[in-house]
Backbone as a chain_set.jsonl record, in Angstrom:
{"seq": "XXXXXXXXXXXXXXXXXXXXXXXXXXXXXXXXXXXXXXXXXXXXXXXXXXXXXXXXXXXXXXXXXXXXXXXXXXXXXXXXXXX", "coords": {"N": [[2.641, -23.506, 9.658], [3.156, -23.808, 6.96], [0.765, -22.44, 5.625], [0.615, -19.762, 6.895], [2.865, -18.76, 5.606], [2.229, -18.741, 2.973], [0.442, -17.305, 3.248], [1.317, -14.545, 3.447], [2.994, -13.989, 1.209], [0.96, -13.935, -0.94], [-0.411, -12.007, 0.108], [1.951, -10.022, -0.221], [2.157, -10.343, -2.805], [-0.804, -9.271, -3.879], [-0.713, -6.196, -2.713], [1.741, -5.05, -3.95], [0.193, -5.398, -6.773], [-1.598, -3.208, -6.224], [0.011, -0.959, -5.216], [1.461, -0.423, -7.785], [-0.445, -0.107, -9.544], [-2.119, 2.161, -8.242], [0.04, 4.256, -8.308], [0.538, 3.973, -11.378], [-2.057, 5.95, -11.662], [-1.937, 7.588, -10.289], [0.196, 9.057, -11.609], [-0.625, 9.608, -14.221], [-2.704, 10.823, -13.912], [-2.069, 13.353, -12.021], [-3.924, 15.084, -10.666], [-5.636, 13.738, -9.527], [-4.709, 13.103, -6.666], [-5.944, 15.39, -4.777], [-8.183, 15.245, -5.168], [-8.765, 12.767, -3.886], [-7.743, 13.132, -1.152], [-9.755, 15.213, -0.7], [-12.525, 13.954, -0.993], [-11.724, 11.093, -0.015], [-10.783, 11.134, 2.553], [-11.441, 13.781, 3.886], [-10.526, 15.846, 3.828], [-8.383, 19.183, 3.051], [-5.425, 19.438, 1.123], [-3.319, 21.063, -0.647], [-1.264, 19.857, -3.122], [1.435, 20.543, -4.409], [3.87, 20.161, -5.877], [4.701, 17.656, -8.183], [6.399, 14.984, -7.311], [7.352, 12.358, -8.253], [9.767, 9.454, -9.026], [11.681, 6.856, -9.886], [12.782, 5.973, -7.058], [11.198, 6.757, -5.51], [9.144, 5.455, -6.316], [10.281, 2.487, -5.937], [10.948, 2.483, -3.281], [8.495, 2.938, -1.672], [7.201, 0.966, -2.28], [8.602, -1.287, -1.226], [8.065, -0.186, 1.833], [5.364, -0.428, 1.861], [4.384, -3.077, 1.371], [6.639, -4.455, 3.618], [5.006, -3.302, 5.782], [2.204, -4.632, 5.611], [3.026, -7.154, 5.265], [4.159, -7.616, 7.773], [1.774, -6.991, 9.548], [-0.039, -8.796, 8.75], [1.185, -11.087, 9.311], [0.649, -10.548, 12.528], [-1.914, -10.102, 12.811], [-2.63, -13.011, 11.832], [-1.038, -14.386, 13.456], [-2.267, -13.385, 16.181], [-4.949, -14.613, 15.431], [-4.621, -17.354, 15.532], [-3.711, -17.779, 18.331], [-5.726, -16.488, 20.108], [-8.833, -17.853, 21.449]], "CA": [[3.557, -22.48, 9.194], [3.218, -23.641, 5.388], [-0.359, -21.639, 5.358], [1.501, -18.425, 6.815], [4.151, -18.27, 4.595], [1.688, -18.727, 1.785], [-0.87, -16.291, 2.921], [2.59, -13.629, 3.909], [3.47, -14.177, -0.223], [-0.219, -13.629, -1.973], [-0.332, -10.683, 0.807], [2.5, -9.241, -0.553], [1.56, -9.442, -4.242], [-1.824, -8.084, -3.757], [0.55, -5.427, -1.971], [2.387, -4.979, -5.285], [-0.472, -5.377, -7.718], [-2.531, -1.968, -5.795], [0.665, -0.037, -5.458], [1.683, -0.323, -9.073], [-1.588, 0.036, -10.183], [-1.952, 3.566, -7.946], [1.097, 5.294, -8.695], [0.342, 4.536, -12.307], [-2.964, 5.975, -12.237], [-1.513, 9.01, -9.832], [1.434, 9.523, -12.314], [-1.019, 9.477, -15.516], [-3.841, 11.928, -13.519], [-1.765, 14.222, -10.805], [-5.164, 15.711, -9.692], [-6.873, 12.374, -8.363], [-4.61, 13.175, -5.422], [-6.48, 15.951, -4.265], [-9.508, 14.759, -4.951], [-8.743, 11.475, -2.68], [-7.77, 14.095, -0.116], [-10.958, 15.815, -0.421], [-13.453, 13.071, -1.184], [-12.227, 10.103, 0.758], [-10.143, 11.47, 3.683], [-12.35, 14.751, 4.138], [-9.501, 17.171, 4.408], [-8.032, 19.737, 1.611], [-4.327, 19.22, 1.039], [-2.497, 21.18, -1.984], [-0.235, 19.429, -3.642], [1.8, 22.035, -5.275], [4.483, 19.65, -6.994], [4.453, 15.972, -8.778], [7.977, 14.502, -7.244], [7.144, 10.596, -8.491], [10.436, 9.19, -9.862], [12.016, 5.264, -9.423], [13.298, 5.711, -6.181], [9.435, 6.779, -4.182], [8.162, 4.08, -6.508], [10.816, 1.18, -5.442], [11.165, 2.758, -1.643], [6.91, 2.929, -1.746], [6.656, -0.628, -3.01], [9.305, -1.866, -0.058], [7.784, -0.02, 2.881], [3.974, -1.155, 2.239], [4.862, -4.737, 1.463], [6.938, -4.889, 4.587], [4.307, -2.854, 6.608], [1.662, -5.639, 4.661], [3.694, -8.527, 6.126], [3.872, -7.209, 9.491], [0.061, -6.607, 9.916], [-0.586, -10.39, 8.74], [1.731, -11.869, 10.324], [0.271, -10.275, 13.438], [-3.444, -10.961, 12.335], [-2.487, -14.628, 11.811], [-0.499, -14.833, 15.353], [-3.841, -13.001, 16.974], [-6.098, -15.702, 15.114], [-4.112, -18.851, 16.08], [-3.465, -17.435, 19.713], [-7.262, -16.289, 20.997], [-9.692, -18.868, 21.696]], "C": [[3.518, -22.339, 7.666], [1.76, -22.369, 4.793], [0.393, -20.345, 5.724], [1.886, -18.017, 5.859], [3.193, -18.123, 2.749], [0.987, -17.611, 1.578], [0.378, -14.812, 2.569], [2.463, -13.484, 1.808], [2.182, -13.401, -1.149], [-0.428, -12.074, -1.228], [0.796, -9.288, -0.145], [2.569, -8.833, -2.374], [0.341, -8.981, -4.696], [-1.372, -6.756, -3.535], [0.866, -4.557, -3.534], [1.24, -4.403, -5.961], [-1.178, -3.822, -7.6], [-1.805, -0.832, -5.94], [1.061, 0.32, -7.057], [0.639, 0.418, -10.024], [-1.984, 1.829, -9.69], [-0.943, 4.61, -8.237], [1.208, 4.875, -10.283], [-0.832, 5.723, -12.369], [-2.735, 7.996, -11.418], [-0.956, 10.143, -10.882], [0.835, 10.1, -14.051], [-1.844, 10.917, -15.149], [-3.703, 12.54, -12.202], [-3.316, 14.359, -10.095], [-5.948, 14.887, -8.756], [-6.168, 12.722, -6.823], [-5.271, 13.504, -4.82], [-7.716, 15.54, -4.304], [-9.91, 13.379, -3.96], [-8.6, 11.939, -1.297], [-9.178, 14.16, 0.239], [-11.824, 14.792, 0.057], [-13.443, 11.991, 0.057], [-11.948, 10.29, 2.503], [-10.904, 12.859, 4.379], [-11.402, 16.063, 4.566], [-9.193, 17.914, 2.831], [-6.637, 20.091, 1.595], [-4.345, 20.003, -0.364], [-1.486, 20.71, -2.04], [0.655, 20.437, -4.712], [2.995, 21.238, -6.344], [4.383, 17.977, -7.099], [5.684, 15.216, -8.378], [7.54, 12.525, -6.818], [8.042, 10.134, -9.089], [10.949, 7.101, -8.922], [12.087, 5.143, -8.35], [12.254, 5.574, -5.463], [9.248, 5.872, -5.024], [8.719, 2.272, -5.713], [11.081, 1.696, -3.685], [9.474, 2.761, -1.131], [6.618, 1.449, -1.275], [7.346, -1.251, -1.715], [8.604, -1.692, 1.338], [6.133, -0.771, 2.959], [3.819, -2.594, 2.155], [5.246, -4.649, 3.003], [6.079, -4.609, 5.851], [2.538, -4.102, 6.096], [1.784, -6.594, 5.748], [3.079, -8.56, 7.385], [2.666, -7.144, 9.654], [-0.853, -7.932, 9.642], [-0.318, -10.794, 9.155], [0.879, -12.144, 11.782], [-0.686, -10.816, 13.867], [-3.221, -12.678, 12.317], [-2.023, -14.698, 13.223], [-2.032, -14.518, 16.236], [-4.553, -14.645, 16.941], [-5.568, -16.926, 15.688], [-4.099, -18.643, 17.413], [-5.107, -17.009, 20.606], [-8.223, -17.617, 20.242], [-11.39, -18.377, 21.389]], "O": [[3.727, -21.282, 7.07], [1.829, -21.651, 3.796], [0.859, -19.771, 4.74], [1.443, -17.064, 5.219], [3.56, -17.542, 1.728], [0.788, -16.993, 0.533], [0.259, -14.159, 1.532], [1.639, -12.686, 1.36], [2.403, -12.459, -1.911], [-0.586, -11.077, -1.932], [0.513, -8.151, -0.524], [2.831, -7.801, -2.992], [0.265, -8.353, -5.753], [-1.776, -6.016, -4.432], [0.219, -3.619, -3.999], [1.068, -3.184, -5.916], [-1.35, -3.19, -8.642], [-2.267, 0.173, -6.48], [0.888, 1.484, -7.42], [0.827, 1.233, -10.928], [-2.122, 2.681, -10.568], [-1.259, 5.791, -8.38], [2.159, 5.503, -10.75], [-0.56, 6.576, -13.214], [-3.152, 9.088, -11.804], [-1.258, 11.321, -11.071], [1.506, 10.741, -14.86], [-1.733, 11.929, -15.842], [-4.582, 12.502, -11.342], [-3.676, 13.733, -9.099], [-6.596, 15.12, -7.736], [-6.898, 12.65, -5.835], [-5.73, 12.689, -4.019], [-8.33, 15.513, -3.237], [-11.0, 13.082, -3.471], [-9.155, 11.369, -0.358], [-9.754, 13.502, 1.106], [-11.978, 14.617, 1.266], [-14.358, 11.807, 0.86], [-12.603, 9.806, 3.425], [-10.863, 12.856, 5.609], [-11.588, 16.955, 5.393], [-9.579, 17.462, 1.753], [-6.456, 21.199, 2.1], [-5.21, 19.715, -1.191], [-0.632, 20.946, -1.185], [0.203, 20.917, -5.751], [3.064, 21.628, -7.51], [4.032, 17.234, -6.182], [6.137, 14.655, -9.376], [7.474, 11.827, -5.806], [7.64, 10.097, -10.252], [10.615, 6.512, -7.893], [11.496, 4.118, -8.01], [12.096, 4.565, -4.776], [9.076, 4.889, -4.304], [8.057, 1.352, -5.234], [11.512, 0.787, -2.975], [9.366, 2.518, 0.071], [6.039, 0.974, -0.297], [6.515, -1.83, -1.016], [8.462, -2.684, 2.053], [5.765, -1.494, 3.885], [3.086, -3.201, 2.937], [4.293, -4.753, 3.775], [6.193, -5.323, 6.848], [1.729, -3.822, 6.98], [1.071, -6.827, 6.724], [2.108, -9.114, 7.901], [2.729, -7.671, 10.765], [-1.979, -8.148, 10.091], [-1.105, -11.388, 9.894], [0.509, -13.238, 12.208], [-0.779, -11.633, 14.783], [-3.945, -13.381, 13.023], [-2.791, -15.117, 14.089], [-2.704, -15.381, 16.8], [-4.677, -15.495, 17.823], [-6.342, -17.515, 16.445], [-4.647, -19.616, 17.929], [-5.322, -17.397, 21.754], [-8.288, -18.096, 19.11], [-12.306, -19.18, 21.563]]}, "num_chains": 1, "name": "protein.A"}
Protein backbone atom coordinates (compact mmCIF):
# COMPACT_ATOMS: atom_id res chain seq x y z
CA UNK A 1 0.00 0.00 0.00
CA UNK A 2 3.12 2.34 0.86
CA UNK A 3 4.13 2.02 -3.10
CA UNK A 4 0.42 3.10 -4.07
CA UNK A 5 0.12 5.91 -2.08
CA UNK A 6 3.49 7.02 -3.32
CA UNK A 7 2.97 6.36 -6.93
CA UNK A 8 -1.09 8.12 -6.33
CA UNK A 9 1.17 11.47 -4.98
CA UNK A 10 4.08 11.77 -7.88
CA UNK A 11 0.87 10.94 -10.21
CA UNK A 12 -0.76 13.76 -9.03
CA UNK A 13 2.12 16.25 -9.27
CA UNK A 14 3.06 15.28 -12.69
CA UNK A 15 -0.85 16.01 -12.94
CA UNK A 16 -0.18 19.54 -11.64
CA UNK A 17 3.17 20.23 -13.24
CA UNK A 18 1.36 19.60 -17.22
CA UNK A 19 -1.77 21.43 -16.26
CA UNK A 20 -0.03 24.54 -15.03
CA UNK A 21 2.35 24.40 -17.55
CA UNK A 22 -0.71 24.19 -20.42
CA UNK A 23 -2.99 26.74 -19.33
CA UNK A 24 0.04 28.97 -19.06
CA UNK A 25 1.14 28.40 -22.45
CA UNK A 26 -2.81 28.48 -23.67
CA UNK A 27 -3.32 31.78 -21.68
CA UNK A 28 0.06 33.41 -23.17
CA UNK A 29 -0.83 31.97 -27.05
CA UNK A 30 -4.92 31.68 -27.34
CA UNK A 31 -4.42 30.27 -30.91
CA UNK A 32 -2.40 26.97 -29.98
CA UNK A 33 -5.92 25.85 -29.13
CA UNK A 34 -7.04 25.59 -32.48
CA UNK A 35 -4.21 24.45 -33.80
CA UNK A 36 -4.23 21.33 -31.18
CA UNK A 37 -7.77 20.92 -32.48
CA UNK A 38 -6.66 20.82 -35.94
CA UNK A 39 -3.25 19.19 -35.81
CA UNK A 40 -3.51 16.66 -33.05
CA UNK A 41 -7.23 15.76 -32.71
CA UNK A 42 -8.00 16.17 -36.60
CA UNK A 43 -11.15 18.17 -36.21
CA UNK A 44 -11.73 22.17 -36.67
CA UNK A 45 -13.27 23.73 -33.59
CA UNK A 46 -13.59 27.75 -33.36
CA UNK A 47 -12.96 29.06 -30.38
CA UNK A 48 -14.59 32.36 -30.56
CA UNK A 49 -13.83 33.56 -26.84
CA UNK A 50 -10.73 33.19 -24.20
CA UNK A 51 -12.91 32.55 -20.77
CA UNK A 52 -9.54 31.35 -18.60
CA UNK A 53 -9.87 32.97 -15.14
CA UNK A 54 -8.91 31.30 -11.34
CA UNK A 55 -11.85 29.41 -10.98
CA UNK A 56 -11.38 26.92 -14.68
CA UNK A 57 -7.76 27.00 -13.56
CA UNK A 58 -8.37 25.73 -9.74
CA UNK A 59 -11.72 23.59 -10.88
CA UNK A 60 -9.26 22.20 -14.07
CA UNK A 61 -6.41 21.39 -11.71
CA UNK A 62 -9.06 19.42 -9.19
CA UNK A 63 -10.94 17.41 -11.80
CA UNK A 64 -7.71 15.98 -13.73
CA UNK A 65 -5.81 15.19 -10.57
CA UNK A 66 -8.81 13.40 -9.22
CA UNK A 67 -9.60 11.81 -12.68
CA UNK A 68 -5.37 11.04 -12.53
CA UNK A 69 -5.86 9.23 -9.20
CA UNK A 70 -8.70 7.25 -10.25
CA UNK A 71 -7.06 5.81 -13.46
CA UNK A 72 -3.91 4.68 -11.24
CA UNK A 73 -5.41 3.56 -8.68
CA UNK A 74 -7.29 1.31 -11.08
CA UNK A 75 -4.09 0.50 -13.21
CA UNK A 76 -2.33 -0.50 -9.97
CA UNK A 77 -5.51 -2.69 -8.68
CA UNK A 78 -5.53 -4.32 -12.49
CA UNK A 79 -1.62 -4.97 -12.12
CA UNK A 80 -1.64 -6.53 -8.60
CA UNK A 81 -4.97 -8.50 -9.40
CA UNK A 82 -4.15 -10.36 -13.04
CA UNK A 83 -1.74 -13.05 -13.09
Amino acid sequence: MHNLNHLLKVTMAWTTIAYVICFVVVLIFPSIRELFFQYALHTSITIKNLDMNIGNFISGLIIWNVLDVVFVWLFASLYKSIK
